[in-house]
C-alpha positions, 0 to 999 in steps of 0.5 A: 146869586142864590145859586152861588151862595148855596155852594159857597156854604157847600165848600164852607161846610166840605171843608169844616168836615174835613179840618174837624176829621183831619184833628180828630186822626192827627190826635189819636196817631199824633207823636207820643211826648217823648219817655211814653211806651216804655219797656224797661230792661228786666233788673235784679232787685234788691227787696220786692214785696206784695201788698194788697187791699182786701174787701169782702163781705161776713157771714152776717152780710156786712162790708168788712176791709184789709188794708195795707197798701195806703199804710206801706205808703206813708211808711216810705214817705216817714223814712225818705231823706233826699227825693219824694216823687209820687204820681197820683191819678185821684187826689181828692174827697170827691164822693166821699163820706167823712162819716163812713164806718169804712172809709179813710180820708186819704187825701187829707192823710196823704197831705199831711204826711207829705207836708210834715216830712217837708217840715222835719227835713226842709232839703227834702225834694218833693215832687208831686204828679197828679191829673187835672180832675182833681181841680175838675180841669180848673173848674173847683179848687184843691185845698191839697195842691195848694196846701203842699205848693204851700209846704215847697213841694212841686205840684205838676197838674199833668198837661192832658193836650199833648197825649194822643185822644181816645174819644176823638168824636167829641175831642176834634170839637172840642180842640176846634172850638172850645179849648181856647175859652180854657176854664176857671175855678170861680163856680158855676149853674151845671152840677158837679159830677163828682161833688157838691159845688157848681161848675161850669160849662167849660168843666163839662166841655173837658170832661166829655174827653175822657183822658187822664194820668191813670198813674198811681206811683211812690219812689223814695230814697231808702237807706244807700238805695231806691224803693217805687211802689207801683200799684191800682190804689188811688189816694181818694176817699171815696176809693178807700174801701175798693180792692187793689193790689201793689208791688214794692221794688228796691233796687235799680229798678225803682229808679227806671220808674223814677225816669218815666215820671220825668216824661210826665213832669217835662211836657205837663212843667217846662223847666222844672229841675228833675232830680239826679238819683244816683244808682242802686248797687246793692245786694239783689235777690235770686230768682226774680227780676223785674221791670217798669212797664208804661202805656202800650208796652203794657199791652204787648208784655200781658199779650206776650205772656199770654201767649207763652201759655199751654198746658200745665199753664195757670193763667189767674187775671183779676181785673176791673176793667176788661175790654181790650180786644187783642188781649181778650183774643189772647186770653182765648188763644191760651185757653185753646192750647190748653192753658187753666184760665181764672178771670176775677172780674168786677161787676162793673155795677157801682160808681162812687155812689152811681149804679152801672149796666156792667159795661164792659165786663159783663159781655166781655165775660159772655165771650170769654165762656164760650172758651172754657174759661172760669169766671167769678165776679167779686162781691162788690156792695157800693165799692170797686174791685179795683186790682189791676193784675195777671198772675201767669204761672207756666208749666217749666215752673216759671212765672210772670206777675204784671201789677199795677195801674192798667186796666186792660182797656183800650184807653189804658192799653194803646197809648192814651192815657199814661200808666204803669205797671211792674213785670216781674220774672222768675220762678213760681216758687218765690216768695212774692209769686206765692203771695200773689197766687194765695191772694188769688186763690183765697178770694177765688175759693172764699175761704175763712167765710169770707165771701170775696167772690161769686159766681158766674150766674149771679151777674150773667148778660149775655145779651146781644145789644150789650155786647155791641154797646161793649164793642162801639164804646171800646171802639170809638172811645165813647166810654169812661173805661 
């Protein structure tokens, strides 16, 4: 009998091992939610502009900041008459310090803003696309959701279940056991990760899955046309002094960015009316196109335009996560044929106040030196260098440009959490192309006495159990980035 009961446990545990390993594979290959992994056609645009949010440290050794992407926001928000629709990753004063000489409280702005367009045009559509950290999964309120529910705007909290599991060692548990307790906003006895009020263990459970709704996009009427500015910058207090770059598009292409928010809003909100926009038939601009680029078509557009890089090719990547390994293979690719490669990379040091061990960065750096590649670290003291963006300028005197909410990270590359960039063609000589490069190049260079960057050595680890820390987080999933 005793016998007997050992191998029935046997059979129980055999097939709770499998059942936990077969969830674990179905949620990381499962079907995407269709209008994910998107590569828009490449269109002809009315305007496009380049922003960008500078932070450095002056000669005396004090933090300053340049901002502009947040300001261009609330512009295109001030001028939209019939369709609002934003896409939000971080949406919240987690973190943050109200009382910071340099800091915003762009949350509450944000808000303000979105309501007092609503109130001056009560026929406004908006609709509004954020990820469920900012209620901390359901464990905290958001006084800004609430306040814009209030206001007659669409609040969509991203559904995070049906998107594939980048951490599937702890996902398939927590799919098999813990899911269904769901979670509640009533406090708890664990500390907030993020904030002051307790939460409770089912805020923890969620959170250990390490996925999101990394976007961060605007799409608004202006004037006859339609304008998308796509960019890394999170409306988030504590983020209000990070590094971060934005490109702006009127023309057709800001509607094929308005179509991929419908993918988010049609499985995360069943039912939801979606808008009708219209088409965009304006006069265009020469010399440069562009298109939306989401999830893995991210990654092929950047491994693509790597591999068109040879001699007389400048390749200028400013990044702040680094870690995808087809990508970094390509960037080693360009370097062998003959390509200039410059990596502005963060330290990876600071996190909302939390110190780091410059994983992944750090390592990644390591390898990539051993190509003959230039690296910098930007002068970071308590923020982020936050730019998502590959400049790729080709010796026939065309250029790529692709900026937006990607890190280039197995997360964000393969079709785990949702992201978007816009790609832009056309030649070295326009105008953006010129503004993107300027910005590279004067961060790169620290001219004025403005220190934006640092070298190589001053952040150097090139140890061996750092990089295999890199690659088994990257790998499995492991990992915040």
């Amino acid at each position: 009998m005793a016998g007997r009961t050992k191998l029935d446990w046997r059979w129980i545990c055999t097939a709770l091992l499998l059942l936990w390993i077969g969830t674990g594979a179905w949620h990381v290959w499962k079907p995407l939610p269709e209008g994910l992994d998107v590569a828009g056609p490449l269109r002809e645009i009315v305007a496009v502009e380049f922003l960008a949010d500078l932070t450095w440290v002056d000669q005396s050794g004090q933090r300053r900041t340049e901002h502009e992407i947040f300001d261009r926001k609330l512009e295109l928000i001030d001028q939209a008459e019939k369709l609002i629709v934003a896409d939000l990753f971080l949406f919240n004063e987690f973190a943050g310090d109200p009382d910071g000489k340099d800091l915003r409280p762009l949350a509450d702005a944000l808000t303000g803003a979105l309501i007092e367009r609503k109130n001056e045009l009560p026929e406004l559509r908006i609709i509004f696309i954020t990820d469920p950290i900012n209620t901390l999964y359901g464990g905290v309120e958001s006084p800004h959701l609430e306040a814009l529910r209030a206001a007659g705007v669409d609040v969509v909290v991203t559904d995070l279940k049906p998107l594939r599991d980048s951490n599937p060692l702890w996902s398939a548990t927590w799919r098999l056991c813990c899911q269904w307790f769901g979670n509640a906003n009533s406090g708890g006895w664990l500390p907030n990760p993020v904030g002051e009020q307790k939460v409770g263990l089912r805020t923890w459970l969620r959170v250990a899955n390490f996925k999101a709704n990394h976007r961060k996009t605007l799409i608004v009427d202006r004037g006859p046309d339609w304008t998308a500015l796509v960019t890394s910058a999170n409306p988030h207090d504590a983020s209000s002094a990070h590094g971060n770059s934005a490109l702006v598009v009127t023309g057709p292409a800001a509607l094929d960015v308005l179509e991929t928010e419908r993918a988010i809003a049609a499985f995360s909100k069943p039912g939801l009316e979606w808008p009708l926009a219209g088409s965009s038939d304006a006069a265009t601009v020469a010399g440069v196109r562009a298109r939306v680029l989401t999830e893995a078509a991210i990654r092929d557009a950047a491994i693509a335009a790597l591999d068109e890089a040879g001699p007389g090719s400048q390749v200028d990547l400013a990044m702040f996560y680094l870690s995808h390994r087809g990508v970094i293979r390509a960037l080693a690719r360009a370097s062998a044929r003959g390509a200039r490669l410059r990596l502005l990379l963060d330290p990876n040091e600071h996190a909302f106040g939390r110190r780091k061990n410059g994983v992944p960065n750090r390592p990644v750096a390591a390898e990539l030196r051993r190509h003959d590649i230039e690296i910098r670290w930007c002068h970071t003291t308590g923020e982020q260098c936050h730019s998502k963006q590959l400049l790729v300028r080709y010796r026939d005197g065309a250029a790529r440009l692709i900026s937006g909410s990607a890190n280039y990270t197995r997360r964000n590359l393969d079709n785990f959490n949702p992201e978007t960039v816009l790609e832009l063609v056309g030649s070295r000589q326009a105008p953006v192309m010129r503004e993107a490069a300027a910005w590279f190049e004067r961060r790169w260079t620290n001219d004025d006495g403005r220190s934006f960057s640092l070298d190589y050595e001053r952040y150097a680890d090139e140890h061996w159990i750092r990089y295999w820390q890199y690659r088994i987080m990257e790998a499995t999933g492991l990992s915040t980035f």
